[in-house]
C-alpha positions in Angstrom: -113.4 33.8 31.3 -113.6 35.5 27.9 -112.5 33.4 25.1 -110.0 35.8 23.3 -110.2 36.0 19.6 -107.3 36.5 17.1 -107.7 38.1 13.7 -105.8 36.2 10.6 -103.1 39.0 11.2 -102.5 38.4 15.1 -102.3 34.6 14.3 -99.6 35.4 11.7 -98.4 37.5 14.0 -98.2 34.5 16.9 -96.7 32.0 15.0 -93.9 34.5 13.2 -92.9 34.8 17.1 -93.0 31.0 17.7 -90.8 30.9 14.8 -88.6 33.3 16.2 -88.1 31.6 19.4 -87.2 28.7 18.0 -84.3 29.8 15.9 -82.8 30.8 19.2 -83.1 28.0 20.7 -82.0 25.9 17.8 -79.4 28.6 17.2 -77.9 28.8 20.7 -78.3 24.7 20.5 -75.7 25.0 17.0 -73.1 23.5 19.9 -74.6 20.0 19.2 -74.5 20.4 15.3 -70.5 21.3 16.2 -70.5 18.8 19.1 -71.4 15.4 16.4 -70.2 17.0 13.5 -66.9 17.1 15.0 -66.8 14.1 16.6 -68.3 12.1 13.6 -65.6 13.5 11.2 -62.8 12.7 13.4 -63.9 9.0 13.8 -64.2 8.8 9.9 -60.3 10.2 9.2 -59.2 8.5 12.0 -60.9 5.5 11.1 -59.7 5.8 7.6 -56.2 6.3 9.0 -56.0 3.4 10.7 -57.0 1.4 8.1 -55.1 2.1 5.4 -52.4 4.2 6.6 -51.3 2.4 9.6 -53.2 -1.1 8.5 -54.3 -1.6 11.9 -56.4 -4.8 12.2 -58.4 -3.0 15.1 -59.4 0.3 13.1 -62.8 0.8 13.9 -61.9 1.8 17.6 -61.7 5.2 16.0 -65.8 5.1 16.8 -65.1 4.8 20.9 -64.8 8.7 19.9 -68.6 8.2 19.8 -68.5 8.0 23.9 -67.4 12.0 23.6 -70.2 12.9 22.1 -72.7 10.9 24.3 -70.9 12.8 27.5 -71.0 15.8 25.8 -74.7 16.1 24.9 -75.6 14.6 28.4 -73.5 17.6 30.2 -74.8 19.8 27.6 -78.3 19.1 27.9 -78.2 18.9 31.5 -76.7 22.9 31.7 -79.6 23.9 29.1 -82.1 22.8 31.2 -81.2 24.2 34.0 -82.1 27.8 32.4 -85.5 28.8 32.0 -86.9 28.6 28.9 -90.3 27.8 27.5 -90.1 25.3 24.7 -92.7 25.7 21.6 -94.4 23.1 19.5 -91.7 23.7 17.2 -88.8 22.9 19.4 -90.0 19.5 21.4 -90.7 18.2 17.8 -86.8 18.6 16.7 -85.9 16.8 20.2 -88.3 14.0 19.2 -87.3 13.9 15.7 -83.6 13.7 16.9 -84.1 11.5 19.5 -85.9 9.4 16.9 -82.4 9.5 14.7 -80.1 8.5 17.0 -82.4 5.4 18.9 -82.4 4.3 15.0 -78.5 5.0 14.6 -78.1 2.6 17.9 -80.4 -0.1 16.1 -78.4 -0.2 12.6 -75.4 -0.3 14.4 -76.3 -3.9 16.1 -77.8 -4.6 13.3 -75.0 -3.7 10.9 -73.0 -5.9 13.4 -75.0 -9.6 12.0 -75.3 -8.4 8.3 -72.2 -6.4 7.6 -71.2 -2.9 7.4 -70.0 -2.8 3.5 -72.9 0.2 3.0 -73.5 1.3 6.2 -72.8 4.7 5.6 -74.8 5.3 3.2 -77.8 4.2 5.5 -76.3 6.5 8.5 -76.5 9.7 5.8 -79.6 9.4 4.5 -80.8 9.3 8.3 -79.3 12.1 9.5 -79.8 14.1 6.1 -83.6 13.8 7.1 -82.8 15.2 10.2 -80.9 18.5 9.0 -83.6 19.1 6.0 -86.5 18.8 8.9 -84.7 20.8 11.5 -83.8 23.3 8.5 -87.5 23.3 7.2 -88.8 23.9 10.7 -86.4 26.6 12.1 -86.4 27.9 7.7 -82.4 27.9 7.8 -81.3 27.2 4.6 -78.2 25.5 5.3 -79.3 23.1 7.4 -81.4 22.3 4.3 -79.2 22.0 1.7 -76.8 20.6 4.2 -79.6 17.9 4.6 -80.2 17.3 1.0 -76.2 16.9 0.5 -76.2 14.4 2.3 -78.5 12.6 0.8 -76.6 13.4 -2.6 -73.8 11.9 -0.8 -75.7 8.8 0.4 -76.9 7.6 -3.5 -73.0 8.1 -4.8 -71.6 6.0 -2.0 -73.9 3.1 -3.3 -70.8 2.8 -6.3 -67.7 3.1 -4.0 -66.1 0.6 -1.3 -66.4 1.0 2.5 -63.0 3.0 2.5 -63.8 5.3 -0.1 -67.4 5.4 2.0 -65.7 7.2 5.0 -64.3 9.8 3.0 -67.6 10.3 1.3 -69.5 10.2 5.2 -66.4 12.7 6.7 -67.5 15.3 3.7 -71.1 14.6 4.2 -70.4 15.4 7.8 -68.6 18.6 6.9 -71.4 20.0 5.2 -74.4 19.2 6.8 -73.5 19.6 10.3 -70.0 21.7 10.9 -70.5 24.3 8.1 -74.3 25.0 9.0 -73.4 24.4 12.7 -71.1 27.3 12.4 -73.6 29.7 10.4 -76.2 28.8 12.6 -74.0 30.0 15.7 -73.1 33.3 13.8 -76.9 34.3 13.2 -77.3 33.4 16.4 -74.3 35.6 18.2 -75.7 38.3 15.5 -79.3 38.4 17.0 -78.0 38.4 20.5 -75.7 41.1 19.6 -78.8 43.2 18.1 -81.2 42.5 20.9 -78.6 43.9 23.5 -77.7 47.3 21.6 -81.8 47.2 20.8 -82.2 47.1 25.1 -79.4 50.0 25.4 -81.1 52.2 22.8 -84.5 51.4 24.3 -82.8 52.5 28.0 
């Protein structure tokens, strides 16, 4: 067998394509971004409702919502990998870094149980903030970035609030760095697909 060589340009070349691939994946995978960032921000006002709206002792049942976005990613996940799809470098590094994230949001949550949950959201956005500004980095989608280091912004301010004023701070966090980018992600994505199909009917 010949050992192919690749000039500095066809290497480029190679991993602008890897790139590519991966922003359609991610892109197309935007449903997850919507999935928790919806079910995340309606545990927080919910949560928050129940507290101090209704004053009901039990309040932080509003996070059984949680058990939707478990089922969700499962049947999700499960229907994605029944297409055929080659995964980069690029893309089984987000699913590790991900699944990294949430093992560690299962840990802080019993762990949160024996030393108290006063700042526990702060803890729970700076995690996931390093997830949207690596997935952002990787995939170069700027709102996932920013989205990332809002978060993070988020995460240092709720160090001089209470827990309830916490949730509301988490909720917003939640609103930028997963819903808003979630959504422009899925529109970049519906865009290219759109392009590649009228680029296939011109090419006919």
């Amino acid at each position: 067998m010949q050992q192919e060589n690749f000039s500095p340009q066809q290497s480029i070349d190679l991993i602008q394509s890897m790139i590519s691939k991966t922003k359609n994946t991610v892109a197309d995978s935007s449903v997850f971004f919507l999935l928790w960032g919806w079910v995340v921000f309606s545990a927080c006002l919910l949560q928050y409702f129940l507290k101090n709206i209704v004053h009901y002792s039990h309040h932080y049942y509003a996070w059984l919502l949680i058990i939707v976005g478990v089922a969700g990613s499962f049947y999700l996940g499960a229907r994605q990998n029944k297409k055929t799809m080659v995964k980069t470098y690029i893309d089984e590094s987000i699913d590790h870094l991900w699944i990294s994230i949430g093992i560690t949001f299962f840990a802080l949550a019993f762990i949160f149980s024996k030393i108290g949950y006063d700042h526990s959201f702060t803890f729970y956005m700076l995690l996931y903030g390093i997830g949207c500004f690596i997935t952002g980095r990787l995939i170069k989608f700027a709102p996932l970035v920013w989205g990332g280091a809002g978060a993070w912004l988020l995460a240092v301010l709720s160090a001089w609030f209470d827990y309830d004023t916490n949730i509301l701070i988490t909720a917003a966090s939640i609103l930028i760095s997963y819903i808003i980018p979630g959504y422009l992600l899925r529109k970049r994505y519906k865009n290219k697909t759109e392009s590649n199909e009228r680029s296939g009917i011109i090419n006919r």
